[in-house]
N, C-alpha and C positions, 0 to 999 in steps of 0.2 A: 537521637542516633538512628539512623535509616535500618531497616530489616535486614539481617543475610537471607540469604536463600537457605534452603536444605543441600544443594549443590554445593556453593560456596562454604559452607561451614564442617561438609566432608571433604572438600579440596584444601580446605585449608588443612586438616590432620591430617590428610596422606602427605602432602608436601613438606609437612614438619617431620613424619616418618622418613622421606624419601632423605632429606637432609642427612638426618644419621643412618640409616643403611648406605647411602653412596658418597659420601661426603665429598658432592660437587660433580661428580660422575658421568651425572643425566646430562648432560650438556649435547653428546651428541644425537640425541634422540629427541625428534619435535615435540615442541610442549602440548599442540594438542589432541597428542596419542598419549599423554601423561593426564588427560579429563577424567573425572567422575562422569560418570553417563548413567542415565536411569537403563535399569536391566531390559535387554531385551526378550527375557521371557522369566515374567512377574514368577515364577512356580520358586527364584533363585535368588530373591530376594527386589527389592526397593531401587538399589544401586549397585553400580558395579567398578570396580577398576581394574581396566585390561594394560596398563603399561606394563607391569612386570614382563612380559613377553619380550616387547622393544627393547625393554633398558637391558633383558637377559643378553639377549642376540647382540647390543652395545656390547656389553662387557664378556662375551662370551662365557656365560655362568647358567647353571639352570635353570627355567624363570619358575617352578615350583617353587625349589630351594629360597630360590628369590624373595617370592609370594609371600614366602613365611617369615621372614626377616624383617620386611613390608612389616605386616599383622603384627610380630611384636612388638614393634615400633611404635603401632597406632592406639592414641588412647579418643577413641567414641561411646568411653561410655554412657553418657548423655545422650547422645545422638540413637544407637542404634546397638541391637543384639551383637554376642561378640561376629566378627568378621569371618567368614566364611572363604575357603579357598576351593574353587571345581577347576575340575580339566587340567590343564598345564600351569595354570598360574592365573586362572579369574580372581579377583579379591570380590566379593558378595557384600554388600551391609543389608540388613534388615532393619527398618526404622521401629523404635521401641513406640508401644505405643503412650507412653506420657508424652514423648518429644512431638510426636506429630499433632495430640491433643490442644498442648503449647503453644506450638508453632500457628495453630487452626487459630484458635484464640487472638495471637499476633496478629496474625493475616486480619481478622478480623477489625479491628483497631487501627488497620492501617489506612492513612486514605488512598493506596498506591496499592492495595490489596497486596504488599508481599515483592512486589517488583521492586527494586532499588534503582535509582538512578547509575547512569554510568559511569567510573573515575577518570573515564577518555572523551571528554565533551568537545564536540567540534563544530566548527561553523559548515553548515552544508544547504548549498540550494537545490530546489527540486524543480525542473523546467516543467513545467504542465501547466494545463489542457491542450493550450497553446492553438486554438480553431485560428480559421481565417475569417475576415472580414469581411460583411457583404455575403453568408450565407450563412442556412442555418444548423445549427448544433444538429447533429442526426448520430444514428446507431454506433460509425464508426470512431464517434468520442468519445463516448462510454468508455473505454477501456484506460485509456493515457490518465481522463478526468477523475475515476474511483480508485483505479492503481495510485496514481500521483496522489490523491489526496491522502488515501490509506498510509501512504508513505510515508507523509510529510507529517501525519498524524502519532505513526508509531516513533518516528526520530525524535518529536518533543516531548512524547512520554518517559522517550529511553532520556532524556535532560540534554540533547542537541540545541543548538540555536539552528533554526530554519527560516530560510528565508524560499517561499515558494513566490515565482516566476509564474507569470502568464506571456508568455512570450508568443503574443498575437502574430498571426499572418497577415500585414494592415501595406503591402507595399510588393510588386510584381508586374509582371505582366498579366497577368490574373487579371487584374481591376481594370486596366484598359480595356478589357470585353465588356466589365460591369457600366464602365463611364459611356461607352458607345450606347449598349442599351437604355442608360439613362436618359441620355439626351433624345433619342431616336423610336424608344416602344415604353415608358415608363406608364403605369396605367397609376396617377394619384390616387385616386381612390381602394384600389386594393393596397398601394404604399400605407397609408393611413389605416387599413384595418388590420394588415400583416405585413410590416417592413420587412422582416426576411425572405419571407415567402415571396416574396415582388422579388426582391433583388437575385433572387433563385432563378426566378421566372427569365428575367431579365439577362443571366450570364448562360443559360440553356440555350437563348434561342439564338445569342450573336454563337457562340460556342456551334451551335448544329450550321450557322450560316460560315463561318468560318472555316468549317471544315469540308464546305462545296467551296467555296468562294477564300480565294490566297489572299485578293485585296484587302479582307474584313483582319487576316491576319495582322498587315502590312499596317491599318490602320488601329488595332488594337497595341501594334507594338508603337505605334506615333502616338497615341493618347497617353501609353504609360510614360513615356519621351517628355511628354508636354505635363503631365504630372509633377514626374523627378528633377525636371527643371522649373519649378514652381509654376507654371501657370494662373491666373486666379481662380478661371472658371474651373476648373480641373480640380486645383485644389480644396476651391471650395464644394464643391460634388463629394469630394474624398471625406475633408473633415465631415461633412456631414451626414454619410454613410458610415462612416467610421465611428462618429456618438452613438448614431440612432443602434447599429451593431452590440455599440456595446452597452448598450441599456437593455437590448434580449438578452447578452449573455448573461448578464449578470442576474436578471430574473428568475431563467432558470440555475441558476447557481447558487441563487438567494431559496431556491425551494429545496435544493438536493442539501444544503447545509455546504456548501463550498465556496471558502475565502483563502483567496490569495493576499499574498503578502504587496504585490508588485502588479500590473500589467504594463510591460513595457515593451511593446509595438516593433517589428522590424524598422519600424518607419524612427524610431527613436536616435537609431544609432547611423543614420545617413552624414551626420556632419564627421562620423568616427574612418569612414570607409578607405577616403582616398591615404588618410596617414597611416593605415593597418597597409595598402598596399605599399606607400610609400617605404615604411619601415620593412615588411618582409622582404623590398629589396636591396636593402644597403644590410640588409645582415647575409645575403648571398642566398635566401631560402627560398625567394621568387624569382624568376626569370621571364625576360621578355621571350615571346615564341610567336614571331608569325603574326606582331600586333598585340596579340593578347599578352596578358602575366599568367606565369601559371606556377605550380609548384611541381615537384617529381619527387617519386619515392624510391628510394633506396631499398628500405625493407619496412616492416616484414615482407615475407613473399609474396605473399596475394595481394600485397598494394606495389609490389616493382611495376605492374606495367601501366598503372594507375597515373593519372595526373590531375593535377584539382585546378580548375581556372577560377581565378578573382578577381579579374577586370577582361570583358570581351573586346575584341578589335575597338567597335566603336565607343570604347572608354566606360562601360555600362558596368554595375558589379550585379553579384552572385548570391546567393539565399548562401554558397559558402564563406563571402567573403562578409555579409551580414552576422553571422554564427561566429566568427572570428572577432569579430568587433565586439562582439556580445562578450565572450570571453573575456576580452580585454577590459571592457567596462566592470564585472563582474568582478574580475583579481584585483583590480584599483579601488571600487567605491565596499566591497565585503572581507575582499583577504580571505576565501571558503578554503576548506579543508578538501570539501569534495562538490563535486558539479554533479548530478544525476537528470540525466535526459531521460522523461518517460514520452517514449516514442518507439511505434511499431516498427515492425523487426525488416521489415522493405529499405530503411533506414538504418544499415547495418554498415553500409559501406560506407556510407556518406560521414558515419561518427566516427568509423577506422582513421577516415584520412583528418577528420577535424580534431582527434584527440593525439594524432599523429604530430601533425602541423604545431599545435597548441605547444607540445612537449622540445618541441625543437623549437619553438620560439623562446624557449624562457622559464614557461611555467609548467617547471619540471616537477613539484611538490604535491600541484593539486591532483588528486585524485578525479580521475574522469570516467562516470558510468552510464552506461547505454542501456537502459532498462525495457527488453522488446519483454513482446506480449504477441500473444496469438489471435485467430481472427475470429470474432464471433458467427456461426453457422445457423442454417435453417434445416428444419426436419430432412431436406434433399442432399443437406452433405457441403450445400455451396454459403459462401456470405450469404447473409439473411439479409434482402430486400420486402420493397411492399408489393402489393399485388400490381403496381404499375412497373415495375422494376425498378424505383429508385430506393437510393437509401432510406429507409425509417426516421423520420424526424424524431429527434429525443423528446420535445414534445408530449408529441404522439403518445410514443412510449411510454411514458410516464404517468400521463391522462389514462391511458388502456390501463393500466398496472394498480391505480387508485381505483378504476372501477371495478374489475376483479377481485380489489381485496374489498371494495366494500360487502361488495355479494358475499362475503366470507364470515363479515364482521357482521353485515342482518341475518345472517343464519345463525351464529353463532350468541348474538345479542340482539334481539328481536324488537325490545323494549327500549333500549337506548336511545335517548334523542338523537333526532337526524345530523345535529351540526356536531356529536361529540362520535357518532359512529364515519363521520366524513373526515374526521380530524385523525382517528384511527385508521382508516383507509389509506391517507396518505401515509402515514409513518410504517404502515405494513405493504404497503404497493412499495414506495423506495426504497423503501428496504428491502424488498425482496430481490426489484433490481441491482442493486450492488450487488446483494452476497450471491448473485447467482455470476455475476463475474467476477469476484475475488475467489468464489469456494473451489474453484478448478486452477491446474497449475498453471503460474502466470502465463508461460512459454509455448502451454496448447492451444490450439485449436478450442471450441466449445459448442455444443449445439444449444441452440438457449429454446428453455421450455417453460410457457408459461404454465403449466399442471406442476413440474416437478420447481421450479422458483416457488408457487406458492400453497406447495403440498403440509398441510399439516403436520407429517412426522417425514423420516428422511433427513438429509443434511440441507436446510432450507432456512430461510431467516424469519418462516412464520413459524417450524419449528420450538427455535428460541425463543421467541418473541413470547410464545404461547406456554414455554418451561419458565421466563419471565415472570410472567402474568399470574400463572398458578401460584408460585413464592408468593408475589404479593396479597394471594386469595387466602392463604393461611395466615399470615399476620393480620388480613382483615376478618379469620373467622376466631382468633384470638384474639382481640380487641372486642369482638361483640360477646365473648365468652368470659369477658371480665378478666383476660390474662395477661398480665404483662407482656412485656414482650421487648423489653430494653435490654438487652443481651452484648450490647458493645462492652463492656467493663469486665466480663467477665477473664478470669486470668485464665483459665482452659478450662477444655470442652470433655464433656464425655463418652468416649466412643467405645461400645459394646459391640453394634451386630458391623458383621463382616462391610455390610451393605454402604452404612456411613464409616468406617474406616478405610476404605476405599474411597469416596468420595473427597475426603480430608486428604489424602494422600496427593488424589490426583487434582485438587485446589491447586498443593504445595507445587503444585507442576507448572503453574501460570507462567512466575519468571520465563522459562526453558522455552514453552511456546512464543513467548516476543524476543527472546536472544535469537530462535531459530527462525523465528519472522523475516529479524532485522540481519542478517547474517547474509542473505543473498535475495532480497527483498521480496520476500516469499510469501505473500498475504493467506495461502492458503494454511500455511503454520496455523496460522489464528483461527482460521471458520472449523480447520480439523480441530483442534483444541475443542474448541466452545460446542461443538456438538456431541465432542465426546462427553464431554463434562456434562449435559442435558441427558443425556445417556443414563449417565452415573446419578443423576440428580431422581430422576424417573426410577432407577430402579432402589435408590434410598429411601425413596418416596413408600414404593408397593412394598417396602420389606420393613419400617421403621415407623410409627404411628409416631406423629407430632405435637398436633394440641392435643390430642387425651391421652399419651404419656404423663409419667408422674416426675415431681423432681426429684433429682436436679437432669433426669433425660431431657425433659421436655425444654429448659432453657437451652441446655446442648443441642438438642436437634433444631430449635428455632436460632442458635446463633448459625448452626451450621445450613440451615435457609437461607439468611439475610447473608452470608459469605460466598454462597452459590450464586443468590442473586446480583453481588457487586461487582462478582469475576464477570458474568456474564454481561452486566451494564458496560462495565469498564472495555471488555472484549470487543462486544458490536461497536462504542461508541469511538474505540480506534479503527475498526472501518467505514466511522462514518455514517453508524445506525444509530437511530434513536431508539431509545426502550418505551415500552407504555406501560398503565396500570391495570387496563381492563382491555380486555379483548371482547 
């Protein structure tokens, strides 16, 4: 039988009170102003229920009076101190402490630490990284590729079926720059030592000539021409840019821990195009205009004056009319509950009119969400480039970040062979990259600092990593002390000083952090969570002695280590972190 929550098992007794004080009543008052919510200022108890107000103001009654009708309705005695009423109608619980002892113990034992699966399981895809082809991973991926993944990670712990998309950029007018270059300035030998890096090289300099020179345009849009109508030289230029492609991404992808479900190519869905157009106009929702097709909007208001084209005069489609197809393919071969596009926020309009379009075509059911994200910054306030002005290769980034933290990890372990202090580098450098763009809200802006990424204390993933680490330094100085240390079995914990009954409490909080994750795909839910809890972990630590405690503290405070420890493994490792054992 799966865990409740401590949530859940006070929601369930207010709503069995709520039954008989209004028998049926609530009806007009939203269910979720009818939540248990942990108190917002802990001096007033554990939890709180503030509906009595709303259901008062419903029914025109007073919500004190209310309150208290509430309260004798409610049987918590298991759970929590009697129920306490403040202000006009707060309802207070205070968790006993056997129950949260308990509850510690449970969590313990669970391999879910405490999270329950959810009784609403749905099918949902997650479109990410989604780079283009022919060039390489740099800074401004970061965000879609640890967002998306974070995402797709939290959905299958909450029991979703996921299926994550790489929905490459493999097909444009783009590439006709890259095929010109190919054929005209290709240097083999630097192809052969960095395939992207050439191909970069390569789409810069017809791009810088293109922009002196209209013909180089002229003829960048006849190679993509000569492409999309099969060519062979062309095409075979393309598939083989297009492997070689994606044998980098995947490399680095294969280092960051990131696997899609899917990569399937804009280039996939070209035989779908012409019968997406065809169909949006015999259902009247495209219109010929002047040559082209295009679509119009009625409403909302900020897309009235809008129109989306899906076929240009010369018969040629759209990165719109590609996204449309994808749609289409997606409803047909999964049946998703919900589509989720992780894609910066520049790309706001473009989703309006394509989850617009989608809903008026049909598929009216599926949920469709546009997950932006803010732009990463340098100490100057502006996007963060390198000292040449180009983007940051992610690369780069990554190689910088393992060697920063190795300098961290030979200070810190001086002794350590060199290939297990490199192996720690990397799991502390990547990491440090992610959580330093999950730990800000999705939707900002962020200046990214390598001091404050891999600062020992602060909200940082060496932080953790390092409140980690220490948990497993006391199981290993209780093992060399001849101590036991097998603490899963036990039925509950014993909690005396204030220090770890706090801590246990705010365990019991895990659930609430991945609901409030998962709720508006909020990653920072999580890093706030897991730091506080290191927090708490640190100061249970300096107030609570471990191994030289006597029993039964000492198995209680060591069960309540190894439960700190799994919140915190289980935490990073749905964004995407790995844990270590020694720093």
């Amino acid at each position: 039988m799966m865990m409740q929550t401590v949530q859940q098992q006070l929601q369930e007794k207010v709503n069995t009170a709520l039954q008989s004080v209004l028998a049926g009543a609530s009806s007009e008052v939203a269910a979720d102003v009818l939540q248990v919510v942990p108190c917002a200022n802990p001096q007033f108890g554990d939890y709180q229920f503030n509906g009595a107000l709303p259901l008062a103001k419903a029914q025109r009654t007073n919500p004190r009076a209310l309150a208290q009708n509430i309260v004798a309705q409610l049987d918590v005695a298991g759970i929590s101190e009697p129920p306490e009423i403040a202000g006009p109608g707060f309802i207070n619980f205070r968790l006993k402490r056997e129950f949260i002892q308990r509850m510690a113990a449970q969590a313990l034992a669970d391999p879910r630490v405490g999270v329950p699966q959810t009784d609403h399981k749905r099918t949902v895809i997650v479109d990410y990284p989604s780079p283009n082809v022919a060039k390489s991973l740099h800074i401004g991926h970061i965000r879609t590729t640890f967002i998306g993944d974070a995402i797709a990670r939290l959905l299958r712990f909450a029991g979703h079926t996921v299926i994550s998309d790489n929905h490459i950029g493999d097909w444009g007018t783009g590439f006709g720059k890259v095929i010109i270059g190919w054929k005209k300035y290709r240097d083999e030998a630097n192809f052969q030592r960095d395939p992207l890096d050439e191909m970069d090289r390569l789409y810069r300099l017809v791009e810088a000539e293109s922009k002196q020179n209209k013909e180089i345009q002229e003829e960048a849009r006849l190679e993509t021409a000569k492409l999309q109508a099969g060519d062979p030289e062309n095409r075979a230029i393309w598939q083989h840019l297009r492997a070689v492609s994606q044998v980098e991404f995947d490399r680095i992808y294969d280092l960051l821990d990131i696997h899609c479900d899917e990569t399937l190519g804009e280039s996939f869905y070209n035989d779908r195009l012409a019968g997406v157009v065809q169909d949006l106009l015999q259902r009247g929702i495209a219109t010929e205009s002047e040559g082209a097709i295009i679509i119009r909007f009625e409403e909302p208001a900020n897309l009235g004056d809008k129109i989306m084209v899906i076929q240009k005069k010369d018969g040629a489609s759209l990165y719109s009319t590609t996204d449309l197809a994808t749609v289409q393919y997606r409803m047909e071969r999964w049946q998703p509950d919900e589509i989720i596009y992780v894609v910066d926020a520049r790309q706001s309009l473009h989703f309006q009119e394509l989850f617009n379009v989608t809903h008026r075509w049909g598929f009216k059911d599926v949920i469709l969400r546009h997950i932006t994200f803010g732009t990463i910054l340098g100490d100057d306030g502006k996007p963060i480039r390198s000292r040449s002005g180009e983007a940051i290769k992610l690369k780069d980034l990554m190689a910088e970040a393992e060697r920063r933290a190795l300098e961290i990890v030979r200070q810190k372990n001086p002794d350590l062979e060199a290939q297990k202090q490199q192996e720690i580098a990397r799991v502390i450098g990547l990491g440090a990259l992610k959580y330093a763009d999950l730990a800000p809200s999705r939707t900002s802006d962020y200046i990214f600092s390598w001091d404050k990424s891999l600062a020992l204390s602060g909200n940082s993933a060496v932080y953790l990593e390092y409140a980690y680490v220490r948990i497993r330094s006391i199981f290993r100085r209780a093992q060399a002390e001849g101590i036991a240390a097998d603490v899963q079995q036990l039925e509950t914990l014993h909690l005396e000083q204030p220090a770890e009954l706090e801590l246990a409490k705010f365990i019991l909080r895990f659930p609430l952090a991945i609901e409030t994750a998962l709720s508006d795909y909020r990653l920072n839910a999580i890093t706030d969570y897991l730091f506080e809890l290191a927090q708490k972990f640190t100061a249970f630590y300096d107030a609570c002695p471990v191994v030289k405690s006597e029993e039964p503290l000492r198995s209680s405070r060591l069960a309540l280590c190894e439960l700190t420890a799994n919140v915190l493994k289980q935490g990073l490792n749905l964004l995407g972190i790995e844990t270590i054992e020694k720093m």
